[in-house]
C-alpha positions in Angstrom: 0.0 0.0 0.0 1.2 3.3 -1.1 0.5 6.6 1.1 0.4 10.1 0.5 -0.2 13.4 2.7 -1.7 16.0 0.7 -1.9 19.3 2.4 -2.7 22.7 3.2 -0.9 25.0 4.8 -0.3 29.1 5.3 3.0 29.9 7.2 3.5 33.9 7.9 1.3 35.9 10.4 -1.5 33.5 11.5 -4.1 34.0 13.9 -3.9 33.1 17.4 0.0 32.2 16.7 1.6 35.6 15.7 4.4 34.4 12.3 5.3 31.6 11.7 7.6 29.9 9.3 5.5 26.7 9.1 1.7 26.6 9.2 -0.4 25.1 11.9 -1.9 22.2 9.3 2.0 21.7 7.7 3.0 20.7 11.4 0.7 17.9 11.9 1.3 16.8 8.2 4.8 16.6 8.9 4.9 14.9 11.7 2.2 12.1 10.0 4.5 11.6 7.0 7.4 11.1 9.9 5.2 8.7 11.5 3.9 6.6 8.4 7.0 7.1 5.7 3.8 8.3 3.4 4.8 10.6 0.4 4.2 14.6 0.6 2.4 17.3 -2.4 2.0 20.4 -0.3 -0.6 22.5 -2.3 1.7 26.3 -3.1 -0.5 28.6 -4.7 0.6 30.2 -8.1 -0.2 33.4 -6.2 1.1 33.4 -3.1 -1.1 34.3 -0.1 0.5 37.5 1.7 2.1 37.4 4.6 0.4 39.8 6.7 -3.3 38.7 8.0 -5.3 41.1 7.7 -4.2 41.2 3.9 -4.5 37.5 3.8 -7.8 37.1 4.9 -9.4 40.2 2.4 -8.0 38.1 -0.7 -9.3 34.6 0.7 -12.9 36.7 1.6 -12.9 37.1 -2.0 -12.4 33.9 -2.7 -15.2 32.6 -0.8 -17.3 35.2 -2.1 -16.8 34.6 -6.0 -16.3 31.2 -5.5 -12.8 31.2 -7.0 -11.0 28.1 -7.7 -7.3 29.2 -7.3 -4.2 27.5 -9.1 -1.6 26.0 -7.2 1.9 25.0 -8.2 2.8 21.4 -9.7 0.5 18.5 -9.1 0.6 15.2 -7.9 -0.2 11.6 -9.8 -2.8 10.2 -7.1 -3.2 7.3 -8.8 -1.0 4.9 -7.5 -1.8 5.5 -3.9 -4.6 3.7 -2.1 -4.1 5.9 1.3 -4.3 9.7 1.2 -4.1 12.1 4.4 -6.1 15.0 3.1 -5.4 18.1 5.4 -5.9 21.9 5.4 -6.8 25.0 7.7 -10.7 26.1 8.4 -10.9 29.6 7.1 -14.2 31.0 8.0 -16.2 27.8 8.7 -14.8 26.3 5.5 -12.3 24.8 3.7 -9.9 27.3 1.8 -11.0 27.8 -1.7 -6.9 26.3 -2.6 -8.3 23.0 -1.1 -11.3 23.0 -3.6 -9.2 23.5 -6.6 -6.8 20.2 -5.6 -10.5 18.3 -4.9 -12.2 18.8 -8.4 -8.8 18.0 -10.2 -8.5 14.5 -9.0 -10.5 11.0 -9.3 -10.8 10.0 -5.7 -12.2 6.2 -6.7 -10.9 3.6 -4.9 -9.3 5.7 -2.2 -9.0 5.7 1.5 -8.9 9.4 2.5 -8.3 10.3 6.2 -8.7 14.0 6.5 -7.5 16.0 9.3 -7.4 19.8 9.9 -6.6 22.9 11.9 -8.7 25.6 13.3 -9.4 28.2 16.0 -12.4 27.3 17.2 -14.5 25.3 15.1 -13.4 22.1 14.9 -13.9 20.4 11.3 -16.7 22.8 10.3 -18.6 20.2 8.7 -15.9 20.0 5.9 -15.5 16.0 6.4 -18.9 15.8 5.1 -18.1 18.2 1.8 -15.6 16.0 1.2 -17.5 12.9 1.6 -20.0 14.5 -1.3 -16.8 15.8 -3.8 -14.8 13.0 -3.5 -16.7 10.6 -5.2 -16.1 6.8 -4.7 -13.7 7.2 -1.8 -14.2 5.9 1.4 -13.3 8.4 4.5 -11.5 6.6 6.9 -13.0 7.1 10.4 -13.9 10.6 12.0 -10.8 12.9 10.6 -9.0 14.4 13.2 -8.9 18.2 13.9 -7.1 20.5 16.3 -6.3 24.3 17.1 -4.0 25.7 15.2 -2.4 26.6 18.6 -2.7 23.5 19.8 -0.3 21.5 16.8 2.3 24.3 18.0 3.1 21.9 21.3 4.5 19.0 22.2 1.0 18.1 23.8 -1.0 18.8 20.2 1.5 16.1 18.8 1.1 13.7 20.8 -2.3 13.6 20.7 -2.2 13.4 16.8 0.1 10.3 17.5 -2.3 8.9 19.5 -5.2 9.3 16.7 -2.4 7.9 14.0 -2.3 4.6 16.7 -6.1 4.4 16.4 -5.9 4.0 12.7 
């Protein structure tokens, strides 16, 4: 069985964290590719998000709002894997638009996705259940796992993603 982690991530100024030089959701998927050997495609957008905030979170409010579907650097082949790790931030109650773009591209058939995400305060915002509907013919493995992006900062936040990884 082949595995890959496919991620998320915004390093810089984040909330609740102050800047950063790896994002909250790249820390957990780093420490699951550690933990499983599994393969990495981090999704980089063409445009890069900016680094401060406040700017950050105007352009992905735009996003949202026109629905945009933005490009992202490279791809990766998913067909030869039968496990993915699927993980990304909650912005606003949602995925990130980014995470949408990497979803439509690919045929999820046959796959065994276990998502798993970060957030501030609400926990997987129902997004285990978008993906359920866009990833057609894959089966989601379990109930995800999600934790504040504060949270995967400690030594506490890790092990307790080790302990989900054990349950799997």
């Amino acid at each position: 069985m082949k595995t890959l982690v496919v991620y998320f991530s915004r390093a810089d100024e984040n909330y609740n964290v102050g800047t950063v030089e790896a994002g909250n959701t790249e820390l957990l998927a780093k420490e699951i590719i550690t933990k499983t050997g599994a393969d990495e495609f981090k999704i980089e957008p063409e445009d890069k998000y900016p680094a401060n905030y406040q700017e950050a979170i105007e352009r992905a409010t735009e996003e949202r709002k026109t629905n945009a579907r933005p490009e992202y650097i490279g791809d990766v082949d998913i067909s030869s894997y039968d496990t993915i790790f699927f993980g990304y931030p909650i912005w606003w109650g949602d995925m990130p638009m980014i995470v949408y773009s990497f979803v439509e591209k690919h045929d999820w058939d046959g796959k065994t996705v276990i998502p798993f995400n970060t957030h501030e305060g609400s926990g997987n915002s129902g997004t285990y259940d978008i993906l359920k509907s866009k990833m057609t013919g894959a089966t989601l493995k379990g109930d995800g796992f999600n934790m504040s992006g504060s949270t995967a900062r400690t030594n506490d936040g890790i092990e307790k993603l080790n302990n989900w990884l054990n349950t799997l």
